[in-house]
Structures are given as C-alpha cells and as structure tokens.
N, C-alpha and C positions, 0 to 999 in steps of 0.2 A: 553550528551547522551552516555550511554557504547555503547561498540561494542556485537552484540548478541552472544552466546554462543552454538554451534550446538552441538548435543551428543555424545561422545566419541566411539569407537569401539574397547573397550576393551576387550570383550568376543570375538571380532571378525565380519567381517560382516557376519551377516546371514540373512536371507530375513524379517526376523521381524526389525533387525534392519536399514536395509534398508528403509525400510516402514516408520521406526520412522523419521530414515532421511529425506526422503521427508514428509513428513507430517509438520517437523520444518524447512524447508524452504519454505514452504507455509506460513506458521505463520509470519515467518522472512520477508517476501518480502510484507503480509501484513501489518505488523507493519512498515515498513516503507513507503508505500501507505496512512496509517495513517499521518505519518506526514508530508508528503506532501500534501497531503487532508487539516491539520488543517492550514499548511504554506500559501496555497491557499485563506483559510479562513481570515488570518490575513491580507494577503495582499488588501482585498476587504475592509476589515478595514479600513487598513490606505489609500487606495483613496478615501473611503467614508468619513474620518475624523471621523470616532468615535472608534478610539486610543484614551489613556488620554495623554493630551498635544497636540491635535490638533488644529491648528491654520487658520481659515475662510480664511486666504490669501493663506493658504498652499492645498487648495481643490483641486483635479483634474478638470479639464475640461473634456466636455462632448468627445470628441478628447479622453483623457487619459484614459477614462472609457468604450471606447465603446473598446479600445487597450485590456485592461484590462478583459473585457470582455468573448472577444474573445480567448485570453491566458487561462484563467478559463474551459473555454466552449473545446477547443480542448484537456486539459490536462485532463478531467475528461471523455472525448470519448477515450483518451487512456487506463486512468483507467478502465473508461469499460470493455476494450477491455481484458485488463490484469485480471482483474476480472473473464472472461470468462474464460480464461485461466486456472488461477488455481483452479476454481471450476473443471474443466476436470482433471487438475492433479489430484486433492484430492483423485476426484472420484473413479479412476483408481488404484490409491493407496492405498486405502479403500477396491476395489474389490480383488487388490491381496492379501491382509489380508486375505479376506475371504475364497480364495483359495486355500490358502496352509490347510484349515483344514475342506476341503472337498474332499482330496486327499486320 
C-alpha cells in the first residue's frame, strides 16, 4: 500500500486551497478506516475458518469468538464515532466554500 499523496500549495495557500486540503484529509483518513474495516473483516474470517487453508482443529472456541467479538463491536463504535466527526468537518468545509463567493 503507497503512502497517500495530499495536494501541493504551489499557487500558495489561499482559502480554496485550504478547502481542498481538508476535504483530502477526510478522503485520506477514510481510506484508511477502510482498511481497517476490511482487516476487521478478515480477521472474523479467519476465527470463523472460512480463509482457504483452514483447518477444523485450528477453529476458535466459543471464549476466542465472544473476545473477537467484542474487539469488532467496540472498533466499529469508534468508527462511528469518527464517522461522525468527519461528516462535521466536511460539512463545515463545504460551507466555507460557499462562503467566500457569497461575499
């Protein structure tokens, strides 16, 4: 996985490109909520055993699933939480857009 690429400020920063700025670190911190989301997902996978190569002795116990569980269920009430978050950024960022060219 590269490393993401934010947008340069070679014209300089001026409020639109500020804007841009935020707007691709929303992106950016989504795209990786993504893959922590899909890593989540694999992980439920493989104590479910249905990875290819899973092996009936190598199953979790109901102990390792309820653990499992629980890790899932609090990391996705964070997401939430962060979710909430940057939809307020966006949003805020979006209205100062609009601002400057109702000035």
């Amino acid at each position: 996985m590269s490393k993401p690429q934010s947008p340069s400020n070679a014209g300089g920063l001026t409020r639109e490109n500020a804007i841009n700025q935020i707007l691709t670190s929303i992106a950016m911190e989504e795209a990786g909520m993504s893959h922590i989301l899909n890593a989540e997902g694999e992980k439920i996978k493989y104590v479910l055993g249905e990875l290819d190569g899973a092996k009936p002795e190598e199953l979790a116990t109901i102990d390792q699933l309820l653990k499992v569980n629980q890790s899932v269920q609090n990391l996705l009430e964070t997401v939430t939480q962060q979710q909430i978050l940057l939809k307020q950024k966006m949003e805020r960022a979006l209205a100062a857009s609009t601002l400057e060219s109702n000035l």
